[in-house]
C-alpha positions in Angstrom: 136.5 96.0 65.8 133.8 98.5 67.0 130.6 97.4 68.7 128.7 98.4 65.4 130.6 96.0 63.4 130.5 93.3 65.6 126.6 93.5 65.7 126.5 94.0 62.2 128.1 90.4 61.8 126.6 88.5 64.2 123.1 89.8 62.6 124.6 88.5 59.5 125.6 85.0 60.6 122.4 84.9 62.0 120.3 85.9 58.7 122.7 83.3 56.9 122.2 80.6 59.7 117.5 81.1 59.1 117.8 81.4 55.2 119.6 77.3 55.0 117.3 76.4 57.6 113.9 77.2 56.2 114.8 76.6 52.6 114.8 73.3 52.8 111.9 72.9 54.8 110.0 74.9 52.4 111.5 72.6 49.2 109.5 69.6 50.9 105.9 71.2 49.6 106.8 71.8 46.8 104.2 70.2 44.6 101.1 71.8 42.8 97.4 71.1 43.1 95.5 70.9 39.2 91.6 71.5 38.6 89.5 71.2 35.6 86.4 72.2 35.8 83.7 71.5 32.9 80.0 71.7 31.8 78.9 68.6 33.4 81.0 69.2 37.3 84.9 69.0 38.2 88.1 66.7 38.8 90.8 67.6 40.8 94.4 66.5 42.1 95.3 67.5 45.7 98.9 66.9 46.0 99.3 67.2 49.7 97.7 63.5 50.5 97.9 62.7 46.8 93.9 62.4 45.7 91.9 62.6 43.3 87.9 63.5 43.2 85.4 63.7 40.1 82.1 66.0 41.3 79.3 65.3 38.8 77.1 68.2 38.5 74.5 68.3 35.6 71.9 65.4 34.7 73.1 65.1 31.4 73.6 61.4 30.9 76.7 61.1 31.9 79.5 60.3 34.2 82.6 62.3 35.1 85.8 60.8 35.5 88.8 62.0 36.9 92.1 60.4 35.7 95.4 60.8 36.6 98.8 59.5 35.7 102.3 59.5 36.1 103.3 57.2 33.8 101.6 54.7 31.6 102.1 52.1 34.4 100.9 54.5 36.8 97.1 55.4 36.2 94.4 55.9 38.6 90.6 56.9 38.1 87.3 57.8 39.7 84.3 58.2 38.9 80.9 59.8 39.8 78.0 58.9 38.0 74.7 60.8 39.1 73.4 64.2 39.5 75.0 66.4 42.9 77.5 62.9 43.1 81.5 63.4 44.5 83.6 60.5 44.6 87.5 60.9 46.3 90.4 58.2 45.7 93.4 58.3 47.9 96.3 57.2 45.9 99.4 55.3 46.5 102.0 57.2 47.9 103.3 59.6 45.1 107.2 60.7 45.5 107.2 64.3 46.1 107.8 67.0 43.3 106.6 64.0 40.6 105.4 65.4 37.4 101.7 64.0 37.4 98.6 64.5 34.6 94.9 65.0 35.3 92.1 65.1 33.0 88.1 65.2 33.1 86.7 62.4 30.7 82.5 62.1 30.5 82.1 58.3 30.5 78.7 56.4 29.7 78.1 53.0 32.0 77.7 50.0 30.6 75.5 47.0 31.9 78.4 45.2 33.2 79.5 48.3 35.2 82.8 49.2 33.4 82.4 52.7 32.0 83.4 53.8 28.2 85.1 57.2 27.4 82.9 60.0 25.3 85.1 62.7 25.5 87.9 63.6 27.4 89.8 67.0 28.4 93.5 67.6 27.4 95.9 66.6 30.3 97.1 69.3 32.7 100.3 69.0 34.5 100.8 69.1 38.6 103.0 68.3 40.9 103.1 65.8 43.8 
């Protein structure tokens, strides 16, 4: 075998030997990071940490909620309530690459502190 072909293969083992290494490593962040953003502010999903946040931004009376689910046994929510007002919730850990939902809901307060749904944005899709 000439010293052409012999470099030629060893450069090919190698190039073999880095593409199944970093593949893998690469599958591991794999999920997907969702924003909504609306009139009255923004919710989003960060899937690297797995949070949520709701940013109120206009004094229009309401609250903004940010839910998110993976299931219907799985549901988490925040909300900020207040002109210039962010609130962050770190989840339970979420198993990587899980289909997840988020959507923006204005909410009004009521006395006892629970909050009531007005209107609500369609669910988008991410991934953990």
């Amino acid at each position: 075998m000439s010293t052409k072909r012999r470099i030629a293969a060893r450069l090919g083992v190698v190039a073999l030997t880095a593409t199944l290494t970093i593949a893998p490593a690469t599958a591991a962040y794999a999920g997907t990071d969702e924003r909504i953003t609306v009139a009255g502010g923004e919710v989003s999903f960060t899937h690297q940490g797995d949070y949520i946040d709701s940013y109120d931004l206009e004094k229009d009376g309401y609250c903004l909620t940010a839910e998110l689910k993976v299931n219907e046994f799985h549901q988490w929510s925040t909300t900020s309530c207040g002109y210039n007002t962010r609130t962050h919730k770190s989840l339970k850990r979420i198993n990587e690459g899980t289909p997840v939902y988020l959507r923006a809901c204005y909410t009004n307060m009521r006395s006892d502190g629970s909050y009531t749904r007005a209107k609500c944005s369609g669910w988008q899709g991410a991934h953990a």
